[in-house]
N, C-alpha and C positions, 0 to 999 in steps of 0.2 A: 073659465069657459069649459063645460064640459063636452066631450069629443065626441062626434058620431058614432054608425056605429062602424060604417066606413072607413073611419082613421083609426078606429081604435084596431080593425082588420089588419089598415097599412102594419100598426107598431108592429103587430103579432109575426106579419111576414119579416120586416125587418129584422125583428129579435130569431127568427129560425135560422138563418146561419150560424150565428154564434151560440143559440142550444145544443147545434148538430155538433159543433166544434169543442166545445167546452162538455160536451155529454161524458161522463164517467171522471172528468176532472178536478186533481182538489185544484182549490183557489183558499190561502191563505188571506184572511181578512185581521191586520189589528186596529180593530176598534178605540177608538179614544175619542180627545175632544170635546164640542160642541156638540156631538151626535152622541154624548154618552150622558149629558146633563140636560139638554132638552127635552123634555118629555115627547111632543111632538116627531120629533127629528128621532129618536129612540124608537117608537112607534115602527117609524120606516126602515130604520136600519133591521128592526127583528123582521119586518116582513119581505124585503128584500132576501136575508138570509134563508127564510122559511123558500122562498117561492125559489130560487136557486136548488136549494134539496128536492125540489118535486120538479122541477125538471131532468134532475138526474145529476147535478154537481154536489163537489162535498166541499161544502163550507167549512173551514177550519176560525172559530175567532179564538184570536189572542189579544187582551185588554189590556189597556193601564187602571188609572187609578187615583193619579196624583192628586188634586182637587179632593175625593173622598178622605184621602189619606192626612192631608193637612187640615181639613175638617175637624177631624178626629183627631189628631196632635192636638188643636188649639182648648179644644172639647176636656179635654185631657190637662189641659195645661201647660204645655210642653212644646217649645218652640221647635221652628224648622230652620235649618241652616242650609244654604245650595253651595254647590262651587263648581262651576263650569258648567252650570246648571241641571249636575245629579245631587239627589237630596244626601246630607250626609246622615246614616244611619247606623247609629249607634246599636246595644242589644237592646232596649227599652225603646227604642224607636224601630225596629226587623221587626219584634214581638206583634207592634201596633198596625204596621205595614203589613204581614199577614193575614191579621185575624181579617182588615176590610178587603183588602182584596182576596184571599181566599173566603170569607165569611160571609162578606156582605156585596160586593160588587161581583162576584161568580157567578152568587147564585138570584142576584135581580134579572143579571145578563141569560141564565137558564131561563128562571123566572118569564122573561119576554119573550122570549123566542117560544115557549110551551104556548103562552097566550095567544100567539099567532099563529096555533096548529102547528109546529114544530116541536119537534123530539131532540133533546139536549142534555146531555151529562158536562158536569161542570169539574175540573179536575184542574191542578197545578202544577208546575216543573217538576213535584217533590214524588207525585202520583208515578207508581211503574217505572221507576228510574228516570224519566221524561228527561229533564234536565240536569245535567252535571254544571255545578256553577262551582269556581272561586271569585279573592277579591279582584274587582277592577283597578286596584288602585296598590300595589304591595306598600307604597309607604304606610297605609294604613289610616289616610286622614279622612277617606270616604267610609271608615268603616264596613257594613258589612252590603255594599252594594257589589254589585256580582256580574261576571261574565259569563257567558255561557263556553265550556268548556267541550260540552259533547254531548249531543242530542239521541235518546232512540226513542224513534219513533212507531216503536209499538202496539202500545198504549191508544195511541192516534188513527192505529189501523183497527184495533182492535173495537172500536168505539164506532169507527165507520162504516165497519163492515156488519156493525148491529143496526143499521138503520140510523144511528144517532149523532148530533153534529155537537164535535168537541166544543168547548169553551174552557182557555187554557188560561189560570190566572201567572206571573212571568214570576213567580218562586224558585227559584231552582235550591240544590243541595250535594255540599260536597262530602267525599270519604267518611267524616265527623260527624255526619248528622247537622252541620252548622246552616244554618237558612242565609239567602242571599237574595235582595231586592235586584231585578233586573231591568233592565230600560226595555219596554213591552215591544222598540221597533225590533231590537237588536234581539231578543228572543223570537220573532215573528219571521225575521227574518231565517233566521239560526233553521227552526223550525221548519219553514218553508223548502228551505236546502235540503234536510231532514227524510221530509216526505215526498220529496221531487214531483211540488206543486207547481201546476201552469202556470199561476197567476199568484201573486203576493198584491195585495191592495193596502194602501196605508192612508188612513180615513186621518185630515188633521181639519183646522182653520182657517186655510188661507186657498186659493186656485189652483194651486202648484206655485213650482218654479217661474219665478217673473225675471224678468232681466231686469224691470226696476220696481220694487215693494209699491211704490205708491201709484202703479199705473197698472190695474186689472186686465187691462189690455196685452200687457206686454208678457204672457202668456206662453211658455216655451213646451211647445205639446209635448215632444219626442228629443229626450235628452240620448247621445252614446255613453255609450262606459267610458270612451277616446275624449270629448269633450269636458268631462269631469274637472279634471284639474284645471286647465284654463280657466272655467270657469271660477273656481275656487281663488285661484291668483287675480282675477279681477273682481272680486267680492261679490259675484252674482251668489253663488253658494256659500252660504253666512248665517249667522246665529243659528238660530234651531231648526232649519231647512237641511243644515249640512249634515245632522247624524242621519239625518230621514235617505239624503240622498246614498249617505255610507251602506244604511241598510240594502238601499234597492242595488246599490254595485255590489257588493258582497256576497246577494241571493242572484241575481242574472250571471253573475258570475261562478256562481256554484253550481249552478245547471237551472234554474227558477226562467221560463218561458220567458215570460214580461211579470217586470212591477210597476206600480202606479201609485203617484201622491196624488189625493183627489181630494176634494174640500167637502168635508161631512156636511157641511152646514146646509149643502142645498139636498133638499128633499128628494130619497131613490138615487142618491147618487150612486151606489153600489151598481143598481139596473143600469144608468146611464150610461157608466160604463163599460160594463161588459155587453149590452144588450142590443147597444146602440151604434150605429156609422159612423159619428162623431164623436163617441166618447168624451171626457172632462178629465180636466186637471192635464199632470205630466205622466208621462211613459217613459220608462228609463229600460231601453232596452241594450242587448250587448251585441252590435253589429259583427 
């Protein structure tokens, strides 16, 4: 159904407090999921991103990747191994992990956002010293998957204050020159702390936090930092919800405003939620 031109007034008023509020502000977006493989849903995240920039926020996206990555492994011939589910990466498998995600999924994600009148330089941990990584793992069985050791964020300024919205692929690089896959939340987040962004958004598959997986309903808007662990000990925070909420305590806890898990899959969720009364998904803020 399309809208008056009456409602379409109402949105416009709605969204003016939170342009007025968010004006001159970064907001950290990492990009993944369903909203990076749909073409459709792709569509709206670059225009979302683009029409944020022209109101006067500066969109930061930081991506993954996985899905292209194991593409290309199989492509290759070369199987994927997980454990605790980070891929184990070897130097023949870092090598492969680079070239798509700095080569190939930067520069589509550039790519889109141009297409949607947006201005974007594509760049990775490795660019401007961005990311200091070593391994996450010292016994050495995840090879060369990586933490982020210490962010500057220069690069990010430098980029923003030319008019142009970073696109950061999660590479980082220690002392040695040795490269290092990152988990795109925990770089996002990193990052986020970094540039002492308002808002950190983390775009996945699912509503948010549910108190129970199988019930959409049960919807837990406004998570505390304090409610955290409970949580965890009653298995509400589980499988792969738990790093995502790690990231959001880690960055509200670094000084990051508010973070949000919001579910790429529905269409402008980015706008929804920053733009909107109601917003979507969860809020994990630090009381």
């Amino acid at each position: 159904m399309v809208a008056s031109p009456m409602e379409k007034a109402e949105i416009l008023v709605e969204a003016l407090p939170y342009i007025k509020e968010f004006y001159g502000k970064k907001v950290v977006i990492k990009y993944g999921g369903a909203a990076m493989t749909d073409c459709e849903l792709k569509d709206k995240v670059m225009q979302d991103i683009v029409l944020m920039k022209y109101v006067g926020m500066h969109p930061i996206v930081v991506h993954g990747g996985g899905p292209e990555i194991s593409g290309m492994l199989k492509r290759l011939g070369l199987g994927t191994e997980f454990i605790d589910g980070l891929r184990v990466t070897d130097a023949e498998t870092m090598e492969i992990v680079e070239m798509v995600l700095v080569g190939k999924v930067n520069k589509e994600i550039v790519a889109g956002i141009e297409a949607s009148g947006g201005k974007a330089i594509g760049i990775s941990g490795k660019d401007g010293g961005l990311i200091k990584a070593g391994p996450i793992d010292p016994s050495g069985k995840l090879g060369f998957v990586g933490e982020v050791r210490s962010v500057n964020p220069q690069i990010i300024e430098t980029v923003i204050e030319n008019g142009y919205i970073p696109v950061i692929a999660p590479i980082g690089m220690d002392a040695r020159k040795q490269s290092y896959n990152i988990n795109a939340d925990l770089a996002a987040a990193a990052i986020a702390v970094a540039v002492k962004a308002d808002k950190l958004v983390l775009l996945t598959d699912v509503p948010g936090l549910l108190r129970d997986p199988a019930d959409p309903e049960s919807l837990i808007s406004v998570l505390k930092v304090s409610e955290v662990e409970t949580y965890i000990r009653e298995g509400v925070i589980a499988g792969g919800m738990l790093p995502k909420v790690k990231c959001c305590v880690e960055a509200v806890t670094g000084g990051v405003g508010r973070t949000h898990i919001i579910d790429g899959r529905v269409p402008h969720a980015i706008l929804l939620e920053i733009f909107t009364n109601q917003g979507i998904g969860t809020m994990v803020i630090n009381e």
